[in-house]
N, C-alpha and C positions, 0 to 999 in steps of 0.2 A: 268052571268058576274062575274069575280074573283073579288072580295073581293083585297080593297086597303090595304097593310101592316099598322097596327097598328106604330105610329113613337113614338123613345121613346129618350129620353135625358140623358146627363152624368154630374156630373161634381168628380172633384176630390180631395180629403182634403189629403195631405199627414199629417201624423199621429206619433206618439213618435220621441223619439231623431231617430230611423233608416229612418224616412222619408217613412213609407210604404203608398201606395199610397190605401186609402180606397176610395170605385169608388160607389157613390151613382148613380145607374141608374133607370129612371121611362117613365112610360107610357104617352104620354102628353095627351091623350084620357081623361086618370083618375087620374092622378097626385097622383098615389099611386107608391110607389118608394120600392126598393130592395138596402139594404146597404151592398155591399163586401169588407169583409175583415176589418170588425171596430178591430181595434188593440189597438185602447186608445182613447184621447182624445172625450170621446164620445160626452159632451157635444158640444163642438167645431162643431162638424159634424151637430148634432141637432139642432144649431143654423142657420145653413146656409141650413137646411132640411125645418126649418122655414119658414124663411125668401122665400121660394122658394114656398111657402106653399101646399108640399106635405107631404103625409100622410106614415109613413114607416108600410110596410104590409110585408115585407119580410127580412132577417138577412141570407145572402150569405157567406159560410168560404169555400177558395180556399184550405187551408192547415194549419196545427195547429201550425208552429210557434208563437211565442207573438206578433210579430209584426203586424199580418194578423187577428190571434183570442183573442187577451188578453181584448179585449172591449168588446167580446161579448155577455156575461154574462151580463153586464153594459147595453146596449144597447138595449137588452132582455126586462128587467125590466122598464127601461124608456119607452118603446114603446109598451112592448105586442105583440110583432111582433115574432115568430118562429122562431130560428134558423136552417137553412138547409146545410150541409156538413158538414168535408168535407167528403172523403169516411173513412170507419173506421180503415183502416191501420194506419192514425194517431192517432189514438187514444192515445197512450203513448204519441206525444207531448201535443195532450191536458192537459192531466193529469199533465204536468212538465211544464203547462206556469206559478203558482207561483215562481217556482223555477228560471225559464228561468228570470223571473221579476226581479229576487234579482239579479240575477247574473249581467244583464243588469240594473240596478242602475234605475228600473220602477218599483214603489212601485203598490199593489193594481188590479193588473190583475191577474184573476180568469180563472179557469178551468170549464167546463160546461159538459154537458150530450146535444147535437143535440137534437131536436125535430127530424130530419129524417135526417139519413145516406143517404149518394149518392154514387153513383155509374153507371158506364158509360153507357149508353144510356139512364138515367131517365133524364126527362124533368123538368124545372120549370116554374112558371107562376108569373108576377108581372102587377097589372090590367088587361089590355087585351093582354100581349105581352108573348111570348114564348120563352124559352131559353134553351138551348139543352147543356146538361151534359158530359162532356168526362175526362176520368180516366189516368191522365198523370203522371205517376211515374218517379223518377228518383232525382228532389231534395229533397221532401217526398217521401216515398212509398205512402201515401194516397192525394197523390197531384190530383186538379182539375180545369179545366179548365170551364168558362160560354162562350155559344155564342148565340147571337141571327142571326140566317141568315135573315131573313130581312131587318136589318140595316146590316148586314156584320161587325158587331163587335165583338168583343170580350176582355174578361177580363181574363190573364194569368195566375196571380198570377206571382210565380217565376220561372216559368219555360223558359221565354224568355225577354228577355230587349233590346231596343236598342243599336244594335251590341253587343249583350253577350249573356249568360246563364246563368241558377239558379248555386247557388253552389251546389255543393257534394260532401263534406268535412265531411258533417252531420253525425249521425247514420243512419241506412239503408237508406242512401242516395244510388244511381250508377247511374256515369256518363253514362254506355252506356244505358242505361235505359231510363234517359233524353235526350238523342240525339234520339232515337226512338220514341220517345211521341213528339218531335216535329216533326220527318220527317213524322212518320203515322198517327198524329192527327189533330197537326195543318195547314202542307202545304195544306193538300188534303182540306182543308176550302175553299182555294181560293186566290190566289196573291192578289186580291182588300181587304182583311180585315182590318181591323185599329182595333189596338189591345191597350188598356192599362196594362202594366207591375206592376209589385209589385212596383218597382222603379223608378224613371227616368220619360222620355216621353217616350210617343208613338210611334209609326211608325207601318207599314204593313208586314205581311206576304210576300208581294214582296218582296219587299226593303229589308228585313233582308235575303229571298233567297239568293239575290243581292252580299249581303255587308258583314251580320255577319262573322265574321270570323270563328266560330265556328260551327255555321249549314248552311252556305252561300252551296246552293247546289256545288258548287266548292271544297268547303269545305268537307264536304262529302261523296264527290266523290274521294275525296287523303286520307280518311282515309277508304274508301274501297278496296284502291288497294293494 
């Protein structure tokens, strides 16, 4: 007999003045949790990590902006919990989130060294649950995307938002780069996925097919012709 899917839970603290959406997700088997994306306010997040009384066993970075990594350092050390991403093409954001800090008028976030570099097709584990790695370039070069296929979710970072896209405006940012990481990475997941963004709410991989204007397969398909 198959083995029932391990079910795991989310909730979500958006974080500094940019509102980055940091996605505590955990295993409700073992109430050991995985923080994506602490970008600040760490205590904030650890409060309500609390109160939820799960234990943090893992430190998730989608991509080395401030917004997504400038906590994770902070975070590190209050918990003991390993930092994992993102892939090492960002590295040079890491290295410039004090800088990125001044700039953006956010004192006190720090640059780190990963306990382990990612890269696409490595896997992660938080309690009993599994989450599968994919290497989505285009607003970073070292951009990363989490999904668990059991629950059909997933965690984007910046690479997709209700009805929009990441920017690419950045340094080795490319747009056509990010349109490829979501037509080859994320459609092929599956229309049912409910995905959390860097930003904003949610919504699925359907529906932004559907709707976005920008990778809405209609979409596209007029800027293939």
């Amino acid at each position: 007999m198959a083995s029932s899917p391990t079910p795991i839970a989310a909730f979500i603290a958006p974080v500094t003045p940019l509102q980055q959406n940091c996605t505590v997700v955990w295993c409700l088997k073992t109430l050991k949790a995985a923080v994506i994306d602490p970008g600040g306010e760490v205590d904030k997040v650890l409060v309500e990590v609390a109160r939820r009384g799960l234990t943090v066993e893992k430190i998730w970075i989608t991509h080395g902006h401030l917004d997504h990594a400038g906590g994770a350092a902070e975070m590190a050390e209050k918990t003991g919990a390993p930092i994992e991403g993102p892939h090492p093409a960002d590295q040079f954001w890491i290295d410039g989130i004090p800088q990125q800090g001044q700039m953006y008028g956010i004192p006190g976030l720090r640059s780190f060294t990963p306990d382990r570099w990612l890269d696409e097709g490595d896997t992660l584990q938080v309690g009993e649950t599994r989450w599968e790695v994919y290497h989505t370039p285009g607003h970073t070069p070292g951009h990363l995307i989490f999904f668990n296929r059991e629950a059909r979710f997933a965690q984007v970072g910046d690479v997709l938002f209700q009805g929009s896209i990441g920017r690419t405006d950045f340094p080795q940012s490319d747009h056509e780069a990010l349109l490829t990481s979501v037509q080859t990475k994320l459609w092929p997941l599956g229309d049912d996925v409910a995905f959390v963004p860097g930003h904003g709410p949610g919504s699925t991989f359907g529906r932004e097919r559907q709707t976005n204007p920008f990778v809405s397969d209609q979409a596209l398909a007029n800027r293939a012709r």
